[in-house]
KOLFIVO-404514 format. One record per residue (C-alpha): residue in three letters; x, y, z. Coordinates in steps of 0.05 Angstrom, whole numbers, padded with zeros to 5 digits, always signed. Example, Ala and Ser with C-alpha at 12.3 -4.5 7.8 and 13.67 -1.06 7.14 Angstrom:
2
ALA+00246-00090+00156
SER+00273-00021+00143
This chain:
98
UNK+04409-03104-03515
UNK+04351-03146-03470
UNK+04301-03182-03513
UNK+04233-03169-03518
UNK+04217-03216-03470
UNK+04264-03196-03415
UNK+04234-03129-03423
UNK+04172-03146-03419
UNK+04194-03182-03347
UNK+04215-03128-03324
UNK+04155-03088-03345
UNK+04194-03042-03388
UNK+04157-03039-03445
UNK+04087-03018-03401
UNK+04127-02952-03380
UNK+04152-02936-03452
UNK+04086-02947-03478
UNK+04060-02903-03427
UNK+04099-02859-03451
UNK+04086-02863-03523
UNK+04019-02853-03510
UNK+04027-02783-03472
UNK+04077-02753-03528
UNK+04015-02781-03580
UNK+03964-02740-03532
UNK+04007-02687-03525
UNK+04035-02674-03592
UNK+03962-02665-03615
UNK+03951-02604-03556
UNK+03990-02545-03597
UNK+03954-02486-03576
UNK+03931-02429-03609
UNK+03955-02365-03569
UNK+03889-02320-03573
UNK+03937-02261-03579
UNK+03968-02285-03634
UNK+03899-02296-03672
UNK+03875-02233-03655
UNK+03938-02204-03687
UNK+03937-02243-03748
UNK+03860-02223-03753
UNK+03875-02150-03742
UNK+03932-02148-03791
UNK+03892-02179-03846
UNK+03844-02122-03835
UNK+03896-02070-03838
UNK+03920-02091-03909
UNK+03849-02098-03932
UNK+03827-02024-03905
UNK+03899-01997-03936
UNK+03884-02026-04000
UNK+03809-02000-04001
UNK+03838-01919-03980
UNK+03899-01931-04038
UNK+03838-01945-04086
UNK+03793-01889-04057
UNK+03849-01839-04050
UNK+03888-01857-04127
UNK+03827-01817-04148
UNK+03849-01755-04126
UNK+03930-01757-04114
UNK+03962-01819-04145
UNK+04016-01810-04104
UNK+03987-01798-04028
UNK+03942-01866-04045
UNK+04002-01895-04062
UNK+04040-01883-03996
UNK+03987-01890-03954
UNK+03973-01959-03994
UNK+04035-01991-03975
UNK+04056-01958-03915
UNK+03987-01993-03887
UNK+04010-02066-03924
UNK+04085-02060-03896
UNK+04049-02046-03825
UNK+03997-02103-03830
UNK+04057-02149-03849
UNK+04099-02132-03787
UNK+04034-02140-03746
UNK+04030-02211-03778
UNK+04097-02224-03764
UNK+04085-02212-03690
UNK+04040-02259-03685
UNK+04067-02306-03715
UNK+04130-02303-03663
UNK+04079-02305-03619
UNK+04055-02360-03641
UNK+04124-02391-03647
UNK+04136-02381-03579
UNK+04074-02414-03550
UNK+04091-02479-03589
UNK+04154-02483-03557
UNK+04133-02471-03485
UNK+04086-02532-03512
UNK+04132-02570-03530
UNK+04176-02563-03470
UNK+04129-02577-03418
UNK+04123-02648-03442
C-alpha cells in the first residue's frame, strides 16, 4: 500500500476527505417522513381514547368495555407499526441516495 506521502502527491487523501465529510453531513440528514409522525401521533390517540371508553363503558357492561378496550389498543398498535415501516423505509431511501 502507497504511503501517506505518495497519497498525498497524488491528491488522494483531498478526495477521501471530501468524502468523509459528505457521509458526516449526510449521515446527520435522516428524515422524519411526516406521514409516519402523523401515524404514530394518531395511534397514540387511539389507545388513549380506547382506554378512556373501556373505563367509561366497565361501568355499565364489564365485558363490552373490555372488547372495545383492546380491540382499540391492538388497532392503535398496528397503526404504530405502520409508521414505523414507514419510517423504516424513508431511512433507507436516505441512506441509499448517498
Amino acid at each position: 500500500m502507497a504511503s501517506k506521502e505518495d497519497l498525498e502527491a497524488m491528491g488522494i487523501t483531498k478526495t477521501m476527505q471530501i468524502k468523509e465529510d459528505y457521509h458526516k453531513k449526510s449521515n446527520n440528514n435522516n428524515t422524519n417522513n411526516q406521514i409516519a409522525t402523523v401515524l404514530k401521533a394518531f395511534s397514540i390517540i387511539t389507545m388513549i381514547i380506547s382506554v378512556i371508553t373501556f373505563l367509561i363503558l366497565m361501568e355499565d357492561n364489564f365485558y363490552t368495555g373490555l372488547i372495545v378496550g383492546v380491540s382499540g389498543i391492538i388497532s392503535g398498535l398496528f397503526i404504530l407499526g405502520f409508521a414505523e415501516i414507514i419510517q423504516k423505509l424513508q431511512n433507507i431511501e436516505d441512506n441509499t441516495r448517498k
